[in-house]
Kinemage of the C-alpha trace (Angstrom):
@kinemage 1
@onewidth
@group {chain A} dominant
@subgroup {mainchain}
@vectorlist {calphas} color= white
{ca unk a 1} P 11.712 5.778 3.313
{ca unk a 2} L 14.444 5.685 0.554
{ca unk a 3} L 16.089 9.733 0.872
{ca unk a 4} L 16.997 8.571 -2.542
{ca unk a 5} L 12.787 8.145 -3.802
{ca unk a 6} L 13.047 10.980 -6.294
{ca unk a 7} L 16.258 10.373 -7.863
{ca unk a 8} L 14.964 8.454 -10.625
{ca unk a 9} L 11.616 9.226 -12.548
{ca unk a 10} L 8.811 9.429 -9.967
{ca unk a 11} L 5.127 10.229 -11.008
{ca unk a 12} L 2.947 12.260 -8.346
{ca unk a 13} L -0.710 12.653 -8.416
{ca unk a 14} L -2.869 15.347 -10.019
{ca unk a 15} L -5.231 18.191 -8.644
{ca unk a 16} L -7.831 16.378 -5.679
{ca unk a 17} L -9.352 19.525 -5.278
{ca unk a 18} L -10.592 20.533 -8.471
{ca unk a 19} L -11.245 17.193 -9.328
{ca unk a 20} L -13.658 16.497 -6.181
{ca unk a 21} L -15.517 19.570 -7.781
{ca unk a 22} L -15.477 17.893 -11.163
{ca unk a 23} L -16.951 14.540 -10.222
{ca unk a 24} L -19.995 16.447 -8.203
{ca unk a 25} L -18.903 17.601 -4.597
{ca unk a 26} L -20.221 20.786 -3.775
{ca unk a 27} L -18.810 24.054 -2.828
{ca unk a 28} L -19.100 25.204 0.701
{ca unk a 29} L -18.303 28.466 1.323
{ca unk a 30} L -14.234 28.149 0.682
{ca unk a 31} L -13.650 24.715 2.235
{ca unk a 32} L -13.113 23.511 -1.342
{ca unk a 33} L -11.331 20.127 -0.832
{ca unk a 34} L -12.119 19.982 2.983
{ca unk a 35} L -15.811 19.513 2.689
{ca unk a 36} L -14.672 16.337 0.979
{ca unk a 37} L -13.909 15.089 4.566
{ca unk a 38} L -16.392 17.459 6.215
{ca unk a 39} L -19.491 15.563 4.638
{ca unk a 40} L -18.914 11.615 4.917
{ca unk a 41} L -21.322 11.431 1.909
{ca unk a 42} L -18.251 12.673 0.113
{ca unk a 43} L -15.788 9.953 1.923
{ca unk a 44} L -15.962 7.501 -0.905
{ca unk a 45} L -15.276 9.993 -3.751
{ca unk a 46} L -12.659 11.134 -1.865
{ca unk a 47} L -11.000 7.624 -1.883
{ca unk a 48} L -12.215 6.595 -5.337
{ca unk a 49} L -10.465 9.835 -6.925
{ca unk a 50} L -7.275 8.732 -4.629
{ca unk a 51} L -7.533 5.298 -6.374
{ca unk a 52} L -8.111 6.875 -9.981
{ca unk a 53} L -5.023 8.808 -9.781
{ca unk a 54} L -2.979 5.733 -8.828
{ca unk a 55} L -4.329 3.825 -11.865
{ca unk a 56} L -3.559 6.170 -13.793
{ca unk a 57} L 0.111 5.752 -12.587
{ca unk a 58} L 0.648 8.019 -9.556
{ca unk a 59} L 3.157 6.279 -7.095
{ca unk a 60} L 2.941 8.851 -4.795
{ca unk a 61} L -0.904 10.467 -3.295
{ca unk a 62} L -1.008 13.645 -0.992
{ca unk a 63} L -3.250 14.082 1.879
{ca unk a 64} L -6.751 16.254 1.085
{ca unk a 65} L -5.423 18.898 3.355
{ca unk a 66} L -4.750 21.827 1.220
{ca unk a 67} L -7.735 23.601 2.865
{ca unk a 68} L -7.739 22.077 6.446
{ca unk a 69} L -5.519 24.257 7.200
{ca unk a 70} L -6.932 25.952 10.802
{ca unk a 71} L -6.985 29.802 9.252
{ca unk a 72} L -9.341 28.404 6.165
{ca unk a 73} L -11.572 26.249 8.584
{ca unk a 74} L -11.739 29.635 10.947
{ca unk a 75} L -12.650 31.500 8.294
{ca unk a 76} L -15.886 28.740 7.538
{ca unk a 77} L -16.557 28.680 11.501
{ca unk a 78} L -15.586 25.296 11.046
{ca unk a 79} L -12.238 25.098 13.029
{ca unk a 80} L -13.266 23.094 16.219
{ca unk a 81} L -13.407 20.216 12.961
{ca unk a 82} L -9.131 20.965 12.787
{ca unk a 83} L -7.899 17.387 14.554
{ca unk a 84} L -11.145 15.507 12.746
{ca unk a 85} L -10.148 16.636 9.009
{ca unk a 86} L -6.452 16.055 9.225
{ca unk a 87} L -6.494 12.877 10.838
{ca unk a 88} L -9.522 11.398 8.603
{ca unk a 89} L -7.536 13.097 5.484
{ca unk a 90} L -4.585 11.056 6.832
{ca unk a 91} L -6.782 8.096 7.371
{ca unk a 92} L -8.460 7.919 3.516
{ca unk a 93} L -5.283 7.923 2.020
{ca unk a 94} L -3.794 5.168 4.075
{ca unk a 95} L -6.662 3.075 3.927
{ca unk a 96} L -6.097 3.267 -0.290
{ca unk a 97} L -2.413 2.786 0.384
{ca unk a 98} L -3.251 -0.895 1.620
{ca unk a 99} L -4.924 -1.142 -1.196
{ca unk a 100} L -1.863 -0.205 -3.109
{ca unk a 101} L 1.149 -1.022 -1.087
{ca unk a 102} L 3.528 0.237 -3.407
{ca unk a 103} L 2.509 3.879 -3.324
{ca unk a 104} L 3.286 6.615 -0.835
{ca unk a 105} L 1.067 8.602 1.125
{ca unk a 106} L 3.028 12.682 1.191
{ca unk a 107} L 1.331 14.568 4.088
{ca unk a 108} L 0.218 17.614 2.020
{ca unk a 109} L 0.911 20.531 4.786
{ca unk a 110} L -0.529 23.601 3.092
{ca unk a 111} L 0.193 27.683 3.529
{ca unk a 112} L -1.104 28.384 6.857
{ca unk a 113} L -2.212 31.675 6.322
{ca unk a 114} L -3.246 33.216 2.379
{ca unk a 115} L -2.689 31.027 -0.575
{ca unk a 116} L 0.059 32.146 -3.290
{ca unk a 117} L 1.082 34.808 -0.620
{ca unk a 118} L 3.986 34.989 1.505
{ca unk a 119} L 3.438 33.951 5.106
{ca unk a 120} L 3.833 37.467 7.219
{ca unk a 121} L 3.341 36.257 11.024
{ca unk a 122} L 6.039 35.979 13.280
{ca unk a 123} L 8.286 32.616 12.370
{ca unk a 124} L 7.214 31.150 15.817
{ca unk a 125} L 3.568 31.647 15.132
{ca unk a 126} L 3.867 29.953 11.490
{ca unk a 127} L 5.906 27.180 12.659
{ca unk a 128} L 3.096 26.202 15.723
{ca unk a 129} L 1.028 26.000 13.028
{ca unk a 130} L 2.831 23.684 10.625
{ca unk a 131} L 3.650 21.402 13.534
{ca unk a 132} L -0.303 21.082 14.438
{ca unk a 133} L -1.381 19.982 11.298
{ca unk a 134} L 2.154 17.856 10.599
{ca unk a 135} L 1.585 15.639 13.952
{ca unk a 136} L -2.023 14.824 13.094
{ca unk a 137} L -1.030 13.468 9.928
{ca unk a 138} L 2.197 11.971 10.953
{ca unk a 139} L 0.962 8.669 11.795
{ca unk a 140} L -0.604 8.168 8.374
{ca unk a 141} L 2.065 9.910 6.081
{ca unk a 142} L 5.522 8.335 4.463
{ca unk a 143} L 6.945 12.213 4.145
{ca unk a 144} L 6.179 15.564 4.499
{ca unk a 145} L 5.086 17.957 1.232
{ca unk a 146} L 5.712 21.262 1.696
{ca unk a 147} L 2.561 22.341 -0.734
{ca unk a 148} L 2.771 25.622 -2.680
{ca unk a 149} L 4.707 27.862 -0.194
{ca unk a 150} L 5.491 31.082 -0.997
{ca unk a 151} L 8.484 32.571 1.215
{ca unk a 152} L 11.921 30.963 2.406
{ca unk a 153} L 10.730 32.087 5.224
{ca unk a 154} L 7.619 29.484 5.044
{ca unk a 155} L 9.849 26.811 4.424
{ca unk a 156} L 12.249 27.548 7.352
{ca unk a 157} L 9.413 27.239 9.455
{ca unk a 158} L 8.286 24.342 7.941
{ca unk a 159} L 12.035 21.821 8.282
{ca unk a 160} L 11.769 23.021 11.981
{ca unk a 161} L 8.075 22.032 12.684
{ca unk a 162} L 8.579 18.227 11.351
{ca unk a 163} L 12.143 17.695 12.837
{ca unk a 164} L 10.732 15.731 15.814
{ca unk a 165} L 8.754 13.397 13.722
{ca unk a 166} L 12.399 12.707 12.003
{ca unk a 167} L 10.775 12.059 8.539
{ca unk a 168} L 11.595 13.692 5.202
{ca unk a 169} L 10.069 16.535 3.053
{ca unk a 170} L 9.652 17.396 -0.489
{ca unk a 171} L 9.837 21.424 -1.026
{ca unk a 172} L 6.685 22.534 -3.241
{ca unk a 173} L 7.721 26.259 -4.174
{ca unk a 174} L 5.291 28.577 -5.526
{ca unk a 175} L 5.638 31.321 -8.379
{ca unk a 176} L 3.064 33.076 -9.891
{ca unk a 177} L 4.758 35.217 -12.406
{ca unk a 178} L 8.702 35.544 -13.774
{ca unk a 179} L 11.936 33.847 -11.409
{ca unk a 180} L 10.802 35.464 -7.767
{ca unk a 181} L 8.498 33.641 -4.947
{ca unk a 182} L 5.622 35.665 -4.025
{ca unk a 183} L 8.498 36.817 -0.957
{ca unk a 184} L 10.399 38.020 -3.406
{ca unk a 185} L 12.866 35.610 -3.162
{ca unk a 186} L 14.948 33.228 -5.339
{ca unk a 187} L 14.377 29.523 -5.747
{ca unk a 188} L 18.467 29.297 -5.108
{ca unk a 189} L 17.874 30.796 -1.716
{ca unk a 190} L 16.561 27.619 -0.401
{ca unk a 191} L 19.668 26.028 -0.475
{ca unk a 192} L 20.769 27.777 2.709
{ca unk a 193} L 18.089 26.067 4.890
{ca unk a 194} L 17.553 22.336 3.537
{ca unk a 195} L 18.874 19.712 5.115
{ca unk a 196} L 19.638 15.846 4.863
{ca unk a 197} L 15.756 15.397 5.047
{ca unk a 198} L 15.303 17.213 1.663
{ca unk a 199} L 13.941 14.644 -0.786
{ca unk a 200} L 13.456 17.510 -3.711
{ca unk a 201} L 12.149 20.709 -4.663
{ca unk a 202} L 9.626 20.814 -7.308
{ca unk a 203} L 7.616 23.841 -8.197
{ca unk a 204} L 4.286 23.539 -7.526
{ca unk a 205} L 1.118 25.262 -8.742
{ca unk a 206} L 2.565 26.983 -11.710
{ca unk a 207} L 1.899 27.000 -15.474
{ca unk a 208} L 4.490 25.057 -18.015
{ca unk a 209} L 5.431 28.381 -18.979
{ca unk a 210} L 6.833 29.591 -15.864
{ca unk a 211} L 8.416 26.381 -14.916
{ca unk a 212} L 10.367 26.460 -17.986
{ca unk a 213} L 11.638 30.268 -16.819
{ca unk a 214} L 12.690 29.271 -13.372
{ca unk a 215} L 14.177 25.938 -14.780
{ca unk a 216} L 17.998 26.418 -14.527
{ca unk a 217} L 17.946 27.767 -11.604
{ca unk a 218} L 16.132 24.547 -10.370
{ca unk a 219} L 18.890 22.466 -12.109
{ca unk a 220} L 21.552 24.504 -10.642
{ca unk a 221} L 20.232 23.380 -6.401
{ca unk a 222} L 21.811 19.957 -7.544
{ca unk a 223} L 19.243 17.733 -5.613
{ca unk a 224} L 16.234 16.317 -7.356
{ca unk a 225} L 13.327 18.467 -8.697
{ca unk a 226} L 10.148 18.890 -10.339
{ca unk a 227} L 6.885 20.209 -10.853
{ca unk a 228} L 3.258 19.914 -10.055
{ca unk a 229} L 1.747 21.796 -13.052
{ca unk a 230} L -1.484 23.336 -12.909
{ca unk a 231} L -4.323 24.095 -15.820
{ca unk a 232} L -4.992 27.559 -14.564
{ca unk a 233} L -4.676 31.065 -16.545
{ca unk a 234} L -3.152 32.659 -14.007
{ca unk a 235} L -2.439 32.170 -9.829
{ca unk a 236} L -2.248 36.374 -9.383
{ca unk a 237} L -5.636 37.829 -10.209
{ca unk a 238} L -6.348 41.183 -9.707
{ca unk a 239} L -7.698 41.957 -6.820
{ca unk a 240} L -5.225 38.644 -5.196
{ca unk a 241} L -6.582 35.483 -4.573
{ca unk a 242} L -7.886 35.292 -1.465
{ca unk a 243} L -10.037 38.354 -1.611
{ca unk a 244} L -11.620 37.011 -4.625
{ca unk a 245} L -12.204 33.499 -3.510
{ca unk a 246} L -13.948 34.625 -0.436
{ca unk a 247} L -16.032 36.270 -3.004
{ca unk a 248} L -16.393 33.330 -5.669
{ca unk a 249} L -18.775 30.061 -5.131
{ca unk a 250} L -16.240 28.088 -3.859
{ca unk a 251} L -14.475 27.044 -7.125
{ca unk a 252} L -11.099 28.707 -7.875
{ca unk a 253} L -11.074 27.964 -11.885
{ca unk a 254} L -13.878 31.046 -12.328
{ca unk a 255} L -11.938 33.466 -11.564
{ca unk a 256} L -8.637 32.059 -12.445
{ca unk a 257} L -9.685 30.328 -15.334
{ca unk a 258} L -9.247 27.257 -17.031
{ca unk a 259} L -6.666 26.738 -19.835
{ca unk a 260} L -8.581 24.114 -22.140
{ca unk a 261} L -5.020 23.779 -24.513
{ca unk a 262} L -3.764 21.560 -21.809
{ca unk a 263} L -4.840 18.169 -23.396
{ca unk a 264} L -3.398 15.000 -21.826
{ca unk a 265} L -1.481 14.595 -25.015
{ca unk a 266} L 0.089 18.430 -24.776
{ca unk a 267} L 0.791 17.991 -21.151
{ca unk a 268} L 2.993 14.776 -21.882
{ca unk a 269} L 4.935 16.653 -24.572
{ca unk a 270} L 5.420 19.249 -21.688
{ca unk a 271} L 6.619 16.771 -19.323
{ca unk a 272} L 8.508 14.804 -21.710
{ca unk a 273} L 10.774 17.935 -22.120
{ca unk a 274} L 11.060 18.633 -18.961
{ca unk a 275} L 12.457 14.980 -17.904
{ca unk a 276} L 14.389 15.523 -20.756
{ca unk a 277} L 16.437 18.328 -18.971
{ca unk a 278} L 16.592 16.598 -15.856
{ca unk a 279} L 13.172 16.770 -13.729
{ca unk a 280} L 12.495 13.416 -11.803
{ca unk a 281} L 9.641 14.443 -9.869
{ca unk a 282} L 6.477 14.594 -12.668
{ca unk a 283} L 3.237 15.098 -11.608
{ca unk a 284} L -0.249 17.681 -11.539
{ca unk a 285} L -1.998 20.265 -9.918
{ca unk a 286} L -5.336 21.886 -9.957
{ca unk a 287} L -7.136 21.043 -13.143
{ca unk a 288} L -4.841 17.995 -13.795
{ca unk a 289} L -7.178 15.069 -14.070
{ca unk a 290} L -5.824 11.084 -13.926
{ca unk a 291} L -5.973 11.258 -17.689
{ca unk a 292} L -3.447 13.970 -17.385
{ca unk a 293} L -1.212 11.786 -15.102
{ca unk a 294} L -1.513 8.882 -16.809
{ca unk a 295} L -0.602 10.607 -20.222
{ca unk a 296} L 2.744 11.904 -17.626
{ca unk a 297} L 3.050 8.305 -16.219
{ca unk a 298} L 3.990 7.148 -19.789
{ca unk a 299} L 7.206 8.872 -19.271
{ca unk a 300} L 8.168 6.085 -16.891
């Protein structure tokens, strides 16, 4: 593909998995969005929701493999499922690509480990991991997304597990709170790992408010950026999130709740002044519906 994609005004897709919930799937345990694969009764929601999000203007869908990660399906005793969910993730959204030949299909490649937590394990161990799940979607994928990492570390890792499949990436960094990655790292540290593979960096999973603090800094990598904004209250509960959603039903908005100011029309006055200082890459996370995307894709 074009290394060039996200130099002008590019509009992503919005939150699958909290949108699968909203249209009816049901939690199990804390698959979330991978039971959408698990269960084929799920199969053509999964696609339809795909489709929505393109009509609403997305030119770019990523994989439902946020939670097929092989720690999460472990976790649900679920894991010998690893090679089914990634490819069939892979295989959904390339089947609506040829329905859509314009669009791009980003091989979402999750945290391997805890979500909105910095990646601990030995580099060696995290980069087996992101090279599993990266070859079983390789075949189905235009690029790689790098989706809500928290650590340079992560994202080291990550560039080395995809090299062989000689295909770009888009950098999705996470913050929950102030200018520092979970890691404790700045965004500006990235710059001494990327190479001539890097489409952007965008930060993903955060609120508007936070985006705006870590902004400059973003401006200041000099390569395209962005943001995948979500509609929770917060991505650092108390007691951290992955102790509490092993505890919850399956659905992360009750205990990080759900903003309900975040109207399509307030979310396109957020992204309008965003683009306005720069930001090419424009699209949702969790609790971002299509209406929410197609209010963004009006920025085109």
């Amino acid at each position: 593909m074009d290394l060039n994609f996200f130099k002008q005004t590019r509009i992503l897709d919005g939150g699958m998995g909290q949108e699968l919930l909203a249209r009816g799937m049901k939690p199990n345990g804390t698959l979330w969005s991978a039971n959408a694969i698990l269960n084929e009764n799920y199969h053509q929601l999964l696609a339809d929701t795909h489709k929505d999000f393109i009509k609403a203007g997305a030119e770019v869908i990523v994989t439902t493999t946020f939670t097929t990660r092989r720690k999460r399906l472990r976790d649900n005793k679920v894991e010998d499922k690893f090679e089914y969910l990634n490819k069939k993730a892979g295989q959904i959204a390339l089947n609506v690509k040829k329905e859509f030949p314009n669009i791009l299909v980003a091989g979402g490649i999750p945290p391997q480990d805890l979500t909105y937590e910095a990646d601990k394990r030995s580099e060696e161990e995290i980069t087996k991991n992101f090279n599993e799940q990266a070859k079983l979607l390789n075949d189905y994928v235009d690029f790689f997304y790098f989706d809500v990492w928290s650590s340079i570390k992560e994202f080291k890792c990550g560039i080395e597990a995809i090299k062989e499949f000689k295909k770009p990436y888009l950098i999705g960094i996470h913050i929950s709170e102030g200018t520092n990655l979970p890691s404790g790292e700045k965004i500006s540290d990235i710059k001494d790992i990327i190479d001539d593979k890097l489409l952007g960096v965008m930060l993903s999973c955060v609120s508007p408010e936070n985006y705006e603090k870590n902004l400059e800094e973003l401006k200041n990598l000099n390569v395209p950026f962005g943001f995948k904004i979500n509609g929770f209250i917060t991505t650092k509960p108390k007691n951290g999130y992955t102790s509490t959603f092993k505890k919850s039903n399956g659905n992360p908005n009750e205990f990080l709740g759900q903003r309900e100011d975040l109207t399509p029309q307030k979310i396109n006055e957020i992204a309008k002044k965003f683009k306005d200082s720069g930001a090419t890459i424009l699209g949702g996370c969790c609790e971002t519906r299509p209406l929410h995307i197609e209010a963004i894709a009006k920025l085109k």
